[in-house]
N, C-alpha and C positions, 0 to 999 in steps of 0.2 A: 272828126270826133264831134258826137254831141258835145250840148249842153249839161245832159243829164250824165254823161261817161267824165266831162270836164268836173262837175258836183262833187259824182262820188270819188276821183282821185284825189280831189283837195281834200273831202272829209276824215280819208284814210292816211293823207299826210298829215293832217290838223291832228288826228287820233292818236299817229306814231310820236310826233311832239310831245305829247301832252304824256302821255306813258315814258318816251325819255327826260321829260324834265323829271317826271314823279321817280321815274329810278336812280338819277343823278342826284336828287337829296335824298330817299331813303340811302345811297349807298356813303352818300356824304352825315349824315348821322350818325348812319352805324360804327362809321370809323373815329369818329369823335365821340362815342359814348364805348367803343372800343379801347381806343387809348386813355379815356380817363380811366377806364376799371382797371386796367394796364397798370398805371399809377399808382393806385390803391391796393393792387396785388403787391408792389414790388416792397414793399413795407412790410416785413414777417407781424403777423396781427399777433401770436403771443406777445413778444419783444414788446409790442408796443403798447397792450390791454395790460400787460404786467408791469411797463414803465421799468424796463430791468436797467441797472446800470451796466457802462462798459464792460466790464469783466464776465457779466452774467451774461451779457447780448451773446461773446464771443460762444461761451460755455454751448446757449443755443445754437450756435451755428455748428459748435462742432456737432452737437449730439442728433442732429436734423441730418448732419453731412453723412454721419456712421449710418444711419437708420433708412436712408432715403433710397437707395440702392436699392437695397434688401424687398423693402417695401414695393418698388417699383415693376422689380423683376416678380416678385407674386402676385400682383395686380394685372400684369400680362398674362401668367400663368390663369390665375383665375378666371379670368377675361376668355380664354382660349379653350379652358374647357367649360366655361358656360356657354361657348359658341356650339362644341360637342356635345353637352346635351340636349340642346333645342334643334342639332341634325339630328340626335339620337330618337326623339320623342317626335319628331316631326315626319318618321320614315310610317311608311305602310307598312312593314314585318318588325316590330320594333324589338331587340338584342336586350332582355333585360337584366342579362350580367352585364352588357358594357354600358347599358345604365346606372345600373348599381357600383361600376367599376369607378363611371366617371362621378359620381354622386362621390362618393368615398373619397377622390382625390379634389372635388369641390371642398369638403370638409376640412379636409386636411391642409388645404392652404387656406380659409379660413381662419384657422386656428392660428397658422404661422403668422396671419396677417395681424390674430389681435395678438397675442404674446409677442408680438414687432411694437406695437403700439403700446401695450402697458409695459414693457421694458422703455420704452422712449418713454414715457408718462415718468416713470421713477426717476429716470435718469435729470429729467427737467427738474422734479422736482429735489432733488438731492442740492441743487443748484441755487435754490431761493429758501429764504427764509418763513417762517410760518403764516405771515398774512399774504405774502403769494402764494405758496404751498395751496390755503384755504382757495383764493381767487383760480387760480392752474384748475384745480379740481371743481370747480362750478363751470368755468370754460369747458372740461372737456365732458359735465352733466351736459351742458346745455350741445356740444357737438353731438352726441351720442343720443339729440333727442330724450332725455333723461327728466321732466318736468321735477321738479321736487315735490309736489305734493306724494307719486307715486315711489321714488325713492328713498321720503326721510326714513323709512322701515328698512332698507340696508344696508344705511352708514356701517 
């Protein structure tokens, strides 16, 4: 073996190094900035932006518990045929009843999804008093992308 065959095998081991160290701390980062968001999730942010006492916390967990199901199982649904219509719009002879078919039951879960949601809204708020009532409902402006200057006109 050269000298110049001797060069280039170190360089490309010197290279593989240097790439495994670089992937050993990106993947040691990610797991430590993994597990702290971990942390931060496991704390329901209502319960804790609202400051609800005992009684209330539980009130949320059942009314999270009732609603979450429901929710989850539409979000699949939804999920599933938003996959069928980007097969349906993505074909070369495109079917535009079973576009319009799958369009329609988009809608329709949809709707399930938000009547899930403002029934769970009421529910929380049946729950708390009026200066949470007022904060619940700025939380869920601010979820819903809802700025106030555009909605003080539909209080």
């Amino acid at each position: 073996m050269t000298k110049k065959h001797f060069s280039i095998i170190i360089g490309i081991i010197g290279l593989l190094l240097i790439c495994n160290v670089a992937t050993l701390s990106i993947l040691l980062s990610n797991n430590r900035s993994h597990s702290h968001k971990h942390e931060r999730r496991s704390k329901c942010f209502l319960k804790s932006e609202l400051d609800l006492n005992a009684e209330q916390a539980v009130a949320f967990d059942s009314i999270k518990k009732k609603h979450k199901h429901k929710a989850k199982e539409l979000d699949r649904k939804l999920k599933s045929y938003q996959h069928n219509m980007i097969l349906l719009v993505s074909a070369d002879d495109i079917d535009t009843n079973a576009v319009k078919e799958t369009q329609q039951m988009i809608i329709g879960i949809q709707d399930s999804l938000l009547q899930t949601t403002i029934c769970q809204y009421k529910e929380y708020r049946s729950v708390l008093d009026s200066t949470r009532q007022e904060k619940l409902k700025d939380i869920y402006l601010e979820i819903f992308l809802c700025n106030k200057k555009e909605c003080k006109g539909r209080k």
